[in-house]
C-alpha positions in Angstrom: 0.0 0.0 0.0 2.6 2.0 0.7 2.1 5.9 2.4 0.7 7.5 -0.6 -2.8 9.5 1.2 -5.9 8.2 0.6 -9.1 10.3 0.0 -12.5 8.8 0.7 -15.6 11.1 -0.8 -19.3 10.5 0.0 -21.8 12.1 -2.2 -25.7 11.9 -3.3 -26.3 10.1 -6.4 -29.1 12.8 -7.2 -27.5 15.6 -8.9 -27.6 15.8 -13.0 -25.7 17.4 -15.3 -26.0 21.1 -15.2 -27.3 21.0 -11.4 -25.0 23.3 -9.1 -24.1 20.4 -6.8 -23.1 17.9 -10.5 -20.7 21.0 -11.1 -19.5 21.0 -7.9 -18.5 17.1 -8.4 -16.5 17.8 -11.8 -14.8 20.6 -10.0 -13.8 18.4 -6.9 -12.5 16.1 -9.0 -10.3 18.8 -11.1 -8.9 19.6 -7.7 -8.0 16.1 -6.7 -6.2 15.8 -9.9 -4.5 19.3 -9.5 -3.3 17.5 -5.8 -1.7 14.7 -7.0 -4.5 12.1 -6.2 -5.8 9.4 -8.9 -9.0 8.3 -8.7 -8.9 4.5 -7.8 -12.8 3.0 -7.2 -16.3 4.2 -7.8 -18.9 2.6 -5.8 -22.8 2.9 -5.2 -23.8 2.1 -1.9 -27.8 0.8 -1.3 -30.5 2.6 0.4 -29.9 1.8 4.3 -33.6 0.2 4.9 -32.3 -0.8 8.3 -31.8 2.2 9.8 -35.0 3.3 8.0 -36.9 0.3 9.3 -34.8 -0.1 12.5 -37.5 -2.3 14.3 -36.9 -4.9 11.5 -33.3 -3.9 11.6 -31.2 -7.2 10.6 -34.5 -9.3 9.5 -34.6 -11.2 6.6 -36.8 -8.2 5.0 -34.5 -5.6 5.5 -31.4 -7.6 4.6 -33.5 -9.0 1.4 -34.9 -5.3 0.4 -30.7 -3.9 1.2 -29.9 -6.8 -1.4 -32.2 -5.8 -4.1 -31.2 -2.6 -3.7 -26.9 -3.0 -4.0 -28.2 -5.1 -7.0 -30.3 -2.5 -8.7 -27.7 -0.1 -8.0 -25.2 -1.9 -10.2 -27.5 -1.6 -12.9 -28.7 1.4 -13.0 -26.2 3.4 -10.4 -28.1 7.2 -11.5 -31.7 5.9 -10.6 -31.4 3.4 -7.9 -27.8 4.5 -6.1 -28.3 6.2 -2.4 -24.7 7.2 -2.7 -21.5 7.5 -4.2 -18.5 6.4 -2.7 -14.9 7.6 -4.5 -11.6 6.5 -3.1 -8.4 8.7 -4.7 -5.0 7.8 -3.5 -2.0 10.3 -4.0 0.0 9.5 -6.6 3.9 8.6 -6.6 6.2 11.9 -7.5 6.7 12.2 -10.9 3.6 10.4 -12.2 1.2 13.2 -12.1 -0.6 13.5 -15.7 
């Protein structure tokens, strides 16, 4: 791994092009580059129905409806995505593009 920094981002999956918040994103990510990070991993993250529906918190609903919704997620990240998750990592000296 070695002691490059690592950046972990969180952000909605709602904004669309032309929103404030989507230019906000493309701008973020500019300045990471600018910083000397690389983006490594972009992941969606599923709608937390547990702490939604925390009396049936760890039932075989919740987990079942948490499933279905990672899996739609893959799919269709924009529409069924609660979140984004971006890990960026600094890059070595010298390797900056």
């Amino acid at each position: 791994m070695g002691s490059r920094p690592i950046i972990t981002v969180f952000g909605s999956s709602q904004p669309r092009r032309g929103d404030e918040l989507y230019e906000a994103s493309l701008e973020m990510g500019a300045l990471l580059g600018r910083a000397g990070f690389r983006i490594e991993t972009v992941c969606s993250s599923s709608v937390p129905f547990g702490l939604a529906l925390p009396k049936w918190d760890g039932s075989i609903l919740v987990r079942s409806l948490e499933r279905l919704s990672v899996e739609c997620a893959r799919v269709w990240k924009t529409l069924f995505a609660y979140q984004f998750i971006v890990t960026a990592r600094g890059m070595a000296a010298g390797k900056q593009t």
